[in-house]
N, C-alpha and C positions, 0 to 999 in steps of 0.2 A: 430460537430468536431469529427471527428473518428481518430485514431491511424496511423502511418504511417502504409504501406505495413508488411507482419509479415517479418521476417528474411530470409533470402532468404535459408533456406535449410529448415525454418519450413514451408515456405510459399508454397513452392512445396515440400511435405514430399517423391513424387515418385522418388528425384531424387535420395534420401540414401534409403530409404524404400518402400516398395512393394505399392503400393497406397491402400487405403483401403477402405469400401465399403462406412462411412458416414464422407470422406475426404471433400466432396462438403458441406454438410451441416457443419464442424464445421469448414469451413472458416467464415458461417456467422457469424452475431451478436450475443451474448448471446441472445438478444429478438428473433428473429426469428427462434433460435433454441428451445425455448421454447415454442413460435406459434405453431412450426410442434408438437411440444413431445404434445402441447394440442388437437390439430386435430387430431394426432393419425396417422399421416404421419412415426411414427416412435416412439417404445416405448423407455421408459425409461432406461429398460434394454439391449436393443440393442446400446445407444448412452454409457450411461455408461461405458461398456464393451469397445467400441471405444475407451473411453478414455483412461480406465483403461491399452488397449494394447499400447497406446500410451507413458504414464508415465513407464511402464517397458522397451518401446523399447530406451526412450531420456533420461530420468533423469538421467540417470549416467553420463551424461557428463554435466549435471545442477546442480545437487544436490538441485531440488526445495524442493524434500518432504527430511521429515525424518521418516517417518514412514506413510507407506499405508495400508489398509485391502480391498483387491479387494473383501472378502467372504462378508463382512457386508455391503458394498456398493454396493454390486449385490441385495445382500436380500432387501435394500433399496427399491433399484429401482425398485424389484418385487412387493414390497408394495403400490405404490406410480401405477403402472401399472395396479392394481384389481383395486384400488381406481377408477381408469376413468372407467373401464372395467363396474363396479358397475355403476359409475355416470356419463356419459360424458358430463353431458351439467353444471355440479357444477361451480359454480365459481374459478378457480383457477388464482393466481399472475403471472405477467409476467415473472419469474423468474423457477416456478415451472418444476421440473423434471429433472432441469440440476445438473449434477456434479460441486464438487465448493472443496473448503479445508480450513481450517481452520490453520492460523498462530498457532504456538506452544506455543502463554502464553496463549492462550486459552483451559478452562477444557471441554474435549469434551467426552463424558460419552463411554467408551469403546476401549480411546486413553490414548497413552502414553502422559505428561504435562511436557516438560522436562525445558522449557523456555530457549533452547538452549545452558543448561550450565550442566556441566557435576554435578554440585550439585544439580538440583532437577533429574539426568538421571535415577532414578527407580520410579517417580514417574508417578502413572498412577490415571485418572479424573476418581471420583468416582459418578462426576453424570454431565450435561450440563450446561456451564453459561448461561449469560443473549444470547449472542449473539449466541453459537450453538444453543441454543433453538429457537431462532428468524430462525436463516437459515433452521430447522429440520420443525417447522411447516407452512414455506413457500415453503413445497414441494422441497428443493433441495436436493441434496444426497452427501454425505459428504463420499470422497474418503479416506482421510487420512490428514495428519497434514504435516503443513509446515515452511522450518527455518525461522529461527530467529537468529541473533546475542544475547550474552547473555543478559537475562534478557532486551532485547531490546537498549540497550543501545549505539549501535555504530553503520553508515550508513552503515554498510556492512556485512556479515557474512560469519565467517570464526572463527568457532568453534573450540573446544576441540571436539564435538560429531559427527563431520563429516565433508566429504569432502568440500572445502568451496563451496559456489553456483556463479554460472558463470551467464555470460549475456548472452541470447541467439543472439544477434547479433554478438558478439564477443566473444569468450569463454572464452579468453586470461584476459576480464575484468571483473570486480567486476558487481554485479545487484544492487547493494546496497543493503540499510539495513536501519531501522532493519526488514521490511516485503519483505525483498529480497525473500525470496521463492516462498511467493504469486506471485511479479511482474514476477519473472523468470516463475512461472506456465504459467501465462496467456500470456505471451508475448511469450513462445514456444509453444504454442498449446497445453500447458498438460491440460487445463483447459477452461473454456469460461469467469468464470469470478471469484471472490475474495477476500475477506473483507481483510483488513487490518487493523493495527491499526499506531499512529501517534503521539509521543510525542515531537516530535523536527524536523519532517519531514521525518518521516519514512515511510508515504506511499506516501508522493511528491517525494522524493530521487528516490523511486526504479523506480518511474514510466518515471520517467526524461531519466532515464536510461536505460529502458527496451523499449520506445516510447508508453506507456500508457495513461491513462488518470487516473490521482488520484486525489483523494477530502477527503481532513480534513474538516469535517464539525462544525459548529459553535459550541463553549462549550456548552453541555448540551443537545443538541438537539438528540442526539443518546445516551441511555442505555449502560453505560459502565461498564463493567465486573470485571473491577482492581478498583475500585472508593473506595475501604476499605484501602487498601495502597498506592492509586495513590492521596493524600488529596491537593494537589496543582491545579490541574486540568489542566493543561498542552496536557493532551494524550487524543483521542479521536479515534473509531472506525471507519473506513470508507471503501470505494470503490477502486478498483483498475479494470480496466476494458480497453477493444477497444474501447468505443464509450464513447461520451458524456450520452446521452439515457440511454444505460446500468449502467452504472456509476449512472446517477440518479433511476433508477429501482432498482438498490440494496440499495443506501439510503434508499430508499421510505421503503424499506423491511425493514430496520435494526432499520428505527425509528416507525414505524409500522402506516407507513400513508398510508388511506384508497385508493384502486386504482383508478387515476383519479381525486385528490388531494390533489398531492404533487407534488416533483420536477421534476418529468416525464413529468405531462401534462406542468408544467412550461416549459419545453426544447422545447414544442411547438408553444411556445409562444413568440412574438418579442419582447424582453426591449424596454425601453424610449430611448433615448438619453442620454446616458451614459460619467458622466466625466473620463476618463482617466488621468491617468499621467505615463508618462513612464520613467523608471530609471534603471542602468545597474551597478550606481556609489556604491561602499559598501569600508568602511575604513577595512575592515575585509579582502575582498578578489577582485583580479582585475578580471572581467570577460573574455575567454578565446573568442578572437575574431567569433568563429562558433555561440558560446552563442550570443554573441552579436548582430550576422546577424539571429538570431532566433527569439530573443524579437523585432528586428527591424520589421522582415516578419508580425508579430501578430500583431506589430501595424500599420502597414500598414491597414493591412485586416481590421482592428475597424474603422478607418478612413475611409477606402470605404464605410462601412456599415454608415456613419453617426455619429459617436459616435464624440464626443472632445476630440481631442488624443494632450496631452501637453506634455512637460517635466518636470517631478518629482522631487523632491529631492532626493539627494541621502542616502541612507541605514546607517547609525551613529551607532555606537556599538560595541560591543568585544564579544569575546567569555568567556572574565571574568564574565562578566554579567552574562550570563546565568548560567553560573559556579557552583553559589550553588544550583540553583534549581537542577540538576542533584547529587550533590552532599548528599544532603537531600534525597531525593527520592531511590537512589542507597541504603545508609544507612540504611533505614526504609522499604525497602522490602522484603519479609520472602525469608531467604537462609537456606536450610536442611543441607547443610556440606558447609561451607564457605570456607574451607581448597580448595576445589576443583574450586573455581573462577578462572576466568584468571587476568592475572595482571595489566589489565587495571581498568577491574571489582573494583578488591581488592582496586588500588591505589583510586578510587572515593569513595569507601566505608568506606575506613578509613579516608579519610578527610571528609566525611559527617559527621562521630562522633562529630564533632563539629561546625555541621554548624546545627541549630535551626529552626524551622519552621518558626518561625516568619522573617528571613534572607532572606529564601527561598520567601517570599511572597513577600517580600518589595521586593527582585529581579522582580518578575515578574508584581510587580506594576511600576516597574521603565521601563522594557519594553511598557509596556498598555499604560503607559499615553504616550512614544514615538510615538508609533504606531496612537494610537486616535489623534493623532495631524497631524499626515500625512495622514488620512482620514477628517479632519475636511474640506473642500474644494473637495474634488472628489469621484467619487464613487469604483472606481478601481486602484488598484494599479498593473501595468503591470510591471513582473519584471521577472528575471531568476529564474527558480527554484532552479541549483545547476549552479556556474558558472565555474564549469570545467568541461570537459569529462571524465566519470568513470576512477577510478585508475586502475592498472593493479592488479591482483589476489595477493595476497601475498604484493603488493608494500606497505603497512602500518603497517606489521605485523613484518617487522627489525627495529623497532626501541622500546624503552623504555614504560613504560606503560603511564606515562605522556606524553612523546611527540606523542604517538601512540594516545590519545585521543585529542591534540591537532589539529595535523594535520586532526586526522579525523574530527573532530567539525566542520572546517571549510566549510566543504561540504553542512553545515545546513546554514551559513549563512544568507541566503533569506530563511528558513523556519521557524529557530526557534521561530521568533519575533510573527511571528501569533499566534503559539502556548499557547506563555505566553499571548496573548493579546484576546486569546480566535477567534478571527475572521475565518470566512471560508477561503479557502484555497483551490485551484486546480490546478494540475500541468496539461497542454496541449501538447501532443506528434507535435515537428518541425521536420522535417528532413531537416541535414542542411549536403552538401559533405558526405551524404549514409549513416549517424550517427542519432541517434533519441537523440534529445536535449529536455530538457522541459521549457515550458515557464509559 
């Protein structure tokens, strides 16, 4: 399953911009582009550089990064270029040599950590988490740091610290959030591929939206970096990518499974006969008819291939529910100047004062056992990932901090429930009337 078509002015970059010399090679896949950078079809620091002119000549009109260093990302690439120069037949990961970026709650040793809020914005990583260190010693070169909504916490971003971030198919919309940056990188061409992270759908949201392919992988199975203030386990680090393939090539990276098995070779491999159930019904929110002719297409497709494609129950729940687990967690996350939250921020954090871990659990047990009950009979649950088309830029940012988190909440609907329940999770780019929906 690969990504719809890119955007049609990234997808042809000559028709706003001068065409440039490795335009053909970073239409392909992240893997193929790493193929060549291992053949030596083309260094390191010649694609780098590609990018690097890339993200200077588009991102103002995305606002993917907040902060680049082309001088540290070049020297990167120099390094990583003697490496082959020295070795060329070493073993290197399929991933190796490419340019990539790192969401901003990420501490990335010689970047600014701002977590998208103007309360940590002087603060700079005094050495690499778990996860830049995984992307640093799998050979990829880390351009610069990218938004985030504050402290992660709402599907869109649209900060105090900078211009909000747009969708490259649309500019006019939202990329969502909170790893909006990332999906707007890789869906405009600033990048090839993108880890993300995921507490309530934050890297199914952007993908949905940008015609990605994102995957929240199962609790625990990927080294997570916030695990000292994230004590619910709700959030998880993952993939945002074009391809299915790629998308498992960076898992495989991030949980550090050995090349050739893990979910790579798995993608080449046929499942059994797979139960399905398909469902579009949620008491939370109605799905917007394009949505609905999306999950229909996907399940069509399972059904050709053989799978038992039924109808599902429908999605049961509120956005109270999840309520304190966000609540809790906002409250108990280190903030350097509180004064400086926005006021969605603030409003969650001061009702988490009184919401108890223990509250917060029995929340996300009362999700789990819902969920394990709607897998107890199938193997897949086929459903919308967000059931409306991104909002308009600004359109959630006139109203109050509680209803501003309300209305946004709703966009996790079919995401959140995983989360709490721990289960994996992929959102698949449709293109449905020249829009990328996800299913």
């Amino acid at each position: 399953m690969h990504a719809p078509a890119m955007p049609p002015d990234q997808a042809s970059p000559h028709r706003q911009h001068p065409r440039a010399p490795h335009d053909e090679l970073m239409a392909q896949s992240a893997l193929d582009q790493s193929a060549a950078l291992r053949r030596g079809e083309v260094t390191c620091e010649a694609l780098t550089a590609a990018y690097l002119e890339r993200i200077a000549v588009r991102d103002g009109g995305l606002g993917a990064f907040v902060h680049v260093n082309a001088e540290r990302a070049l020297r990167a690439a120099r390094m990583l270029d003697r490496e082959r120069r020295r070795d060329p037949r070493a073993p290197r990961g399929p991933l190796w040599g490419l340019p990539t970026g790192l969401k901003d709650l990420h501490f990335t040793a010689g970047f600014p950590a701002q977590m998208g809020s103007r309360a940590w914005r002087h603060m700079r990583a005094p050495a690499d988490d778990v996860t830049s260190k995984t992307v640093r010693r799998a050979g990829m070169v880390i351009t610069g740091k990218l938004s985030t909504s504050e402290l992660a916490i709402l599907p869109f971003v649209e900060t105090d610290l900078a211009p909000p971030t747009r969708n490259p198919w649309d500019p006019t919309r939202t990329a969502g959030g909170s790893s909006g940056g990332s999906a707007a990188a890789v869906a405009g061409g600033l990048l090839p591929i993108a880890p993300g992270s995921d507490g309530g759908g934050s890297i199914r949201i952007p993908a949905a939206f940008c015609g990605l392919v994102g995957h929240k992988a199962t609790r625990g199975l990927v080294p997570n970096p916030h695990e000292t203030f994230e004590t619910i386990g709700i959030s998880v680090v993952g993939p945002l990518a074009r391809s299915v393939p790629d998308a498992a090539a960076l898992l495989d990276t991030l949980c550090g499974f050995p090349e050739g098995a893990g979910l790579l070779a798995a993608c080449r491999q046929a499942p059994p006969r797979l139960r399905v159930a398909v469902t579009v019904e949620s008491s939370i929110i109605a799905a917007h008819p394009d949505v609905q002719a999306a999950v229909g297409q996907v399940a069509r497709a399972l059904a050709s291939l053989g799978h038992h494609v039924g109808e599902g129950q429908p999605l049961v729940g509120s956005v109270a529910e999840f309520l304190p687990i966000f609540q809790y967690l906002v409250a108990n996350t280190p903030v350097l100047a509180p004064r400086y939250l926005q006021p969605t921020t603030r409003w969650l954090r001061d009702a988490g004062q009184k919401v108890d871990k223990a509250t917060a659990l029995r929340a996300r047990d009362l999700i789990t056992a819902r969920v394990d009950a709607l897998f107890a009979d199938m193997d897949v649950w086929l459903v919308p990932t967000v059931a409306v088309p991104p909002p308009a830029v600004g359109e959630l940012s006139r109203c109050g901090a509680g209803e501003r988190f309300e209305r946004a909440a709703v966009l996790g609907a079919w995401t959140a429930a995983l989360n709490a329940a721990g289960n994996p999770a992929i959102s698949l780019p449709v293109l449905v009337n020249g829009r990328p929906l996800g299913v």
